[in-house]
Structures are given as C-alpha cells and as structure tokens.
N, C-alpha and C positions, 0 to 999 in steps of 0.2 A: 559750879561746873568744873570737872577738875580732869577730863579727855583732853589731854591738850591738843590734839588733831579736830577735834568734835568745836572745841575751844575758838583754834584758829579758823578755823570755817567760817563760825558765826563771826567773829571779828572782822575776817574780809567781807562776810557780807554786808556789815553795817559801814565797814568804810567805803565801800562800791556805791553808795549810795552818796550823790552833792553834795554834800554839807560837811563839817568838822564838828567832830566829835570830841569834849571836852572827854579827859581822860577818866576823871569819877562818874560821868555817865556811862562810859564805855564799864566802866569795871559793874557798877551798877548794873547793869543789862546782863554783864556775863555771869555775875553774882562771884569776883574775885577781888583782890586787893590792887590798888593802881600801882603796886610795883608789879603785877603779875600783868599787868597790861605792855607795861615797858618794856617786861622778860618778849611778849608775842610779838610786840610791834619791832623789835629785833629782828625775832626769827623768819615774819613775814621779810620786812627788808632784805635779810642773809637769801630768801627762795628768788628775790628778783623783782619784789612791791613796792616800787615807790611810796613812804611814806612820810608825807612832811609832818614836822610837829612845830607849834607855833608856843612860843613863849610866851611869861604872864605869869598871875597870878592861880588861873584857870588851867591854860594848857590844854592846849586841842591837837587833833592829829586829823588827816583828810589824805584819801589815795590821789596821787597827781601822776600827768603825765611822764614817764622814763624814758628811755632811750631803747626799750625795747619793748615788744606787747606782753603781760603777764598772762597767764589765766585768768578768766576771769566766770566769777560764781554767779549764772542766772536763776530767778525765782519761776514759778510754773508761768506766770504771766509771761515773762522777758523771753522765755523760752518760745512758747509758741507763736510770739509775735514777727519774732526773728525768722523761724522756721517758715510761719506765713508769709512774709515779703520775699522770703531768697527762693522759696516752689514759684512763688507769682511772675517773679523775673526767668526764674529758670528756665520756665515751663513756656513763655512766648519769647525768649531769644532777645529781649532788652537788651539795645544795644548798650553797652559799657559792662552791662554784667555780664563776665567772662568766666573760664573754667577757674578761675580759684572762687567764685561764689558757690558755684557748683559743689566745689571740695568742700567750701565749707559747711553747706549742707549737707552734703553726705557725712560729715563729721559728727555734727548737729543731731540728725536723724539717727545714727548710729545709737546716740546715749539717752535719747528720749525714750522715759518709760510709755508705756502701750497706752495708758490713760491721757499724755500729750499728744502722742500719736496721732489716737482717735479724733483728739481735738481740732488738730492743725488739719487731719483729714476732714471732717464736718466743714470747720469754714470753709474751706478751700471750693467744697462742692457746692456750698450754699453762695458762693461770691460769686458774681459774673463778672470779668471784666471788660476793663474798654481799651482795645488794643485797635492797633493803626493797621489793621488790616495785608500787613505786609509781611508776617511769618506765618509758621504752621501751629498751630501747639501742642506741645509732647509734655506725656505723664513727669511729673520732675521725678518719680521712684526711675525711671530709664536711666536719668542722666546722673544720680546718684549712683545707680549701681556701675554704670558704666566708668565715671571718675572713680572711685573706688576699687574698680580692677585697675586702672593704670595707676595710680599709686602705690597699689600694693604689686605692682607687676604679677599681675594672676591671669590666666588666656580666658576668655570671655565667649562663651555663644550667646548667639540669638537668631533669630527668624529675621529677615531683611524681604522686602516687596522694591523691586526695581523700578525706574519711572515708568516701562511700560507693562506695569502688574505683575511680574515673575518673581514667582515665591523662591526662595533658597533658606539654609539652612547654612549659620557661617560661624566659624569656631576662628578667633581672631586674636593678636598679641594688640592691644590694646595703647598704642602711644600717649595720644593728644587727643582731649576736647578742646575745639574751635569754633567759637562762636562770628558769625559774619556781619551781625547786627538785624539781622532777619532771620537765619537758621544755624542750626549748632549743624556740627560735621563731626565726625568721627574719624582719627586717621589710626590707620593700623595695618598691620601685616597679619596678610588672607592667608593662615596655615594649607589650606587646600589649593590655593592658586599659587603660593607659592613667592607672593610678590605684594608690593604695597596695596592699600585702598582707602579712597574715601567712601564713608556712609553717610547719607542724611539720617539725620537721628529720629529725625518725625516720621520715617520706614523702618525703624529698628522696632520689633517687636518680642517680649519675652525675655528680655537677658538676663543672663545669670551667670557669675563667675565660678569658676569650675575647680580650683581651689589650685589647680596646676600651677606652680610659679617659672619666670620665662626669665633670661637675661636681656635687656632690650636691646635691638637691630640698632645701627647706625641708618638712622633716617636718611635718603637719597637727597639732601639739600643741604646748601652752606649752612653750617652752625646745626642743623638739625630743627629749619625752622619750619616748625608744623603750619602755621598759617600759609606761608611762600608756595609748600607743597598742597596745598588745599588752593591755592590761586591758579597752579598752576593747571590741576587736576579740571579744574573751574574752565580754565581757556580752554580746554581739549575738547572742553563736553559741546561746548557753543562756542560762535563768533564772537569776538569781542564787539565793545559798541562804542564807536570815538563817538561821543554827546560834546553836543557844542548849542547851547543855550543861551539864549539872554535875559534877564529877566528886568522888571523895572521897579525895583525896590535896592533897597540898600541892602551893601554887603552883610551888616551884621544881620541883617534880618533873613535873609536867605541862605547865610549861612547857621542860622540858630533852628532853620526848620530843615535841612538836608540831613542826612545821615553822611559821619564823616567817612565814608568809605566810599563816597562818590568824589572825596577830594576836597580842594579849597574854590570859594569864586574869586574872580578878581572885580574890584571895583573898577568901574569905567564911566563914571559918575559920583555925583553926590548920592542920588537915587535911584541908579541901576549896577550893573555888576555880571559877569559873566562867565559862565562854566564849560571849560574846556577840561573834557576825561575821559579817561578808557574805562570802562566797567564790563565783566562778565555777567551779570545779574541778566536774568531775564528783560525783554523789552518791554511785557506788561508790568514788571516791577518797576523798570526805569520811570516809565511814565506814570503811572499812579505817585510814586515819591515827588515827582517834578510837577505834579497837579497839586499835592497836598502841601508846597508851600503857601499857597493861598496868595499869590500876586501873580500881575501878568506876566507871560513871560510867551521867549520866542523861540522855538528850535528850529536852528540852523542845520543840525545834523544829527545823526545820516539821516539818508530818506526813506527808510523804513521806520524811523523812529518818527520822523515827519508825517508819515504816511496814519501810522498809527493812530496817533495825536489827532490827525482830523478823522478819522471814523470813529475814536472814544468822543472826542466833542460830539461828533453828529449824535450817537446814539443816547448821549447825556438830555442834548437839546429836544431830540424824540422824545424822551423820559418826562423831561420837564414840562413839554407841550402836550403830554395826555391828558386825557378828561381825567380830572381828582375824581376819587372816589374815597370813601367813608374812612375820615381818621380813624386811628387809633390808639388816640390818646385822649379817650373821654371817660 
C-alpha cells in the first residue's frame, strides 16, 4: 500500500480497535516494512493520536486515552449504531441528552452516505420504544436541521401550530436548542415580530435553513443564558406550582426516580424524605412524575395539586375495579 493518506486511514482503524498491535502485524496487514509503520505512527501522533508503544522484543503500539478528543474513524456498523441511539434520545427529549447530542448528530447524519442513511431510517421505524410517557416525540431530521442552522448561524423557516392550533409561518435567527427533560424548546429571534421567542419543537413542522447567514442578537439574559430565558418564558405562560410532598422511601431512592429539574429531596428520615420546589411544568406532568416514583407519598401542596391527585386516584381505582375483559396478550 503505498497512498500514504489511504495508509494512515487503515492504520487508525486498526488501532481504534482494544487491542495492541505488535508492529510486524501492523506492517503485515498494510503490506509495508515496520520502519514504515514507525514513519505513520509518528505522523498520526504529530495530527493529535495518542499513540502508546510498548517495549520488548515484539513491540506493540495501541490508541489510548489524550488530553484532547481526536477524530475518530467509524466502520458502517459503528456508524449507524451511534446514529441510532442519538435519533432514539433526540427524538423523546431524554433527559441528560442535550443540544450537543443533537449537534452531534446533525454532524453524524450530514457524512452518512444514503445507503446508512436508509439503514438507520428502517431501524428507527421498525423500533418501538418504551418511553415514560412524559414528552412529545419529534422527528430527530427537525432537530438536526434546526441545530445545524444555529451553528452555522443561518435564519431558519418553518411552519409552527400554537397550543391552541394556530397555523403560522415563522422565518427565525435561530440561538439555542434546550432541552427540559421532557421537551426540546427552541429560542430564537422572530424576524417578523421583531422580538425574542420560544418554540416547542414537537410544533415546529417543515424547517429548513434558508442559507442566509445572521450575526447573532445579544440574548436578553445574564451571560446569554438560553435555559434562564426558556424558564422564564415557562413562568409567563402558567402559574408556577410551589410542590411540597412527602414521600415514604428513602432519599436515594426518590431521588433516582424524579427528573432533576424538579430539584433535590431532603431526607427527613431514614425511609422518608421530602420535596419542597417551584416548577413551571404542567400540573398533569407534575403528578404523573410524582406517581411514577412508585412509593407512597403525600402531597402537601398546593391544593390544586392536591385536588388533582385525588380525582387521578379516583379514576385509576375506577379503572381498576372494572369488569376485566379479554386479554391481550395470548
């Protein structure tokens, strides 16, 4: 093989791979001499490769961890696997996975050829998943195209449907994806209105980046922080809800089934612990998350949150006391 670019390729791939590679295998595989291994594993090293070499008689060499992330060369498999997990999170608002997942599938999708593509498309429709019932779920091509205008600072249309069904048409500079742990949000300044806005992204329909490139506004919050300004957006739309709960399990364990955006509990026991917090989120959100810890638990407040809670029970306990009728699962 004598492409030294073509060379290097196959070299990082075979050291991307766990294992250490003694250097006359390595040269064997590329069909060169193991001083020509030496000349590449240089060159990799000089682009930013961590490459350890291990002394001996043999001599091996293995990629390890650096102080910075490199490129890194995936096979058709590794590609679409990757592709597959980061649309599956995208796509239902998993909490943790935030707009740099996002970016990085929009990165991902950008270099996949149309034959991967296909692929990652098929699974995706052929998978059902099992989601906690507490988001919307949106195409992840939306939120690719959307990340990908506000990196590229490019102004973005799309079709938008308001909570009470009002079609618009909205040409936008594009800031921040924020994800809340139940839905993404869009923040961006409304060319037409003239003034900031958040989107629900699971109402954004059709977008497409317009190729126009923008300088970007000074966000109206300290630091320019997109969440703060999506929180805030959040108080205006609805009442906030002071939630004052107790439940009768342990901290850690009520704290490993909450979503951390309702906050911390405080222990008030060995086997109880207690949730005092403001949230904007809807009251039938509140209460569905505060059922799905799966222990008992008591709310103290407010009393429409109270209120709530005993006609969800009631109508659960109606549920439960109907006449069964014919499984469906035979």
């Amino acid at each position: 093989m004598t492409d030294t670019p073509a060379r290097l390729l196959n070299l990082l791939s075979l050291l991307q791979t766990p294992r250490e590679w003694p250097g006359s295998e390595l040269a064997e595989r590329l069909d060169v001499s193991p001083r020509t291994i030496r000349r590449d594993i240089d060159r990799l090293r000089d682009l930013g490769y961590p490459v350890e070499a291990s002394r001996g008689s043999v001599g091996g060499y293995r990629l390890v961890a650096g102080s910075a992330m490199p490129p890194l060369l995936l096979d058709d498999e590794e590609a679409v696997a990757i592709a597959v997990g980061l649309r599956a999170g995208a796509g239902h608002a998993i909490e943790g996975v935030d707009e740099a997942s996002v970016r990085a599938l929009a990165k991902l999708e950008q270099v996949l050829p149309s034959r991967l593509r296909h692929r990652v498309s098929s699974l995706q429709r052929a998978t059902v998943p099992l989601t906690r019932g507490d988001g919307s779920t949106i195409d992840p091509r939306t939120l690719t195209v959307i990340a990908s205008a506000a990196t590229g600072r490019e102004r973005l249309r799309f079709g938008y449907r308001a909570g009470d069904g009002t079609a618009s048409k909205r040409q936008v500079e594009p800031y921040r994806l924020v994800s809340t742990g139940s839905r993404w949000y869009l923040v961006a300044y409304d060319m037409d209105r003239e003034d900031w806005r958040t989107f629900r992204v699971d109402r954004v329909n059709e977008p497409f980046a317009t190729g126009a490139r923008f300088t970007p506004r000074e966000l109206p919050t300290e630091g320019g922080d997109a969440a703060e300004f999506i929180a805030r957006s959040m108080s205006r739309m609805q009442p906030e809800l002071r939630i004052d709960v107790s439940f009768r399990a342990p901290a850690d364990f009520v704290t490993a089934r909450l979503p951390a955006m309702l906050g911390a509990v405080e222990p008030t026991g060995t086997d109880s612990c207690r949730l005092r917090t403001v949230s904007s989120d809807s009251l039938e959100w509140v209460a569905l998350r505060l059922a799905l810890v799966d222990c008992e638990f008591e709310a103290h407040g407010p009393p429409r949150l109270v209120e709530y809670l005993a006609d969800l029970g009631a109508r659960l306990t109606r549920a439960s006391s109907a006449r069964p009728g014919r499984s469906g699962n035979e």
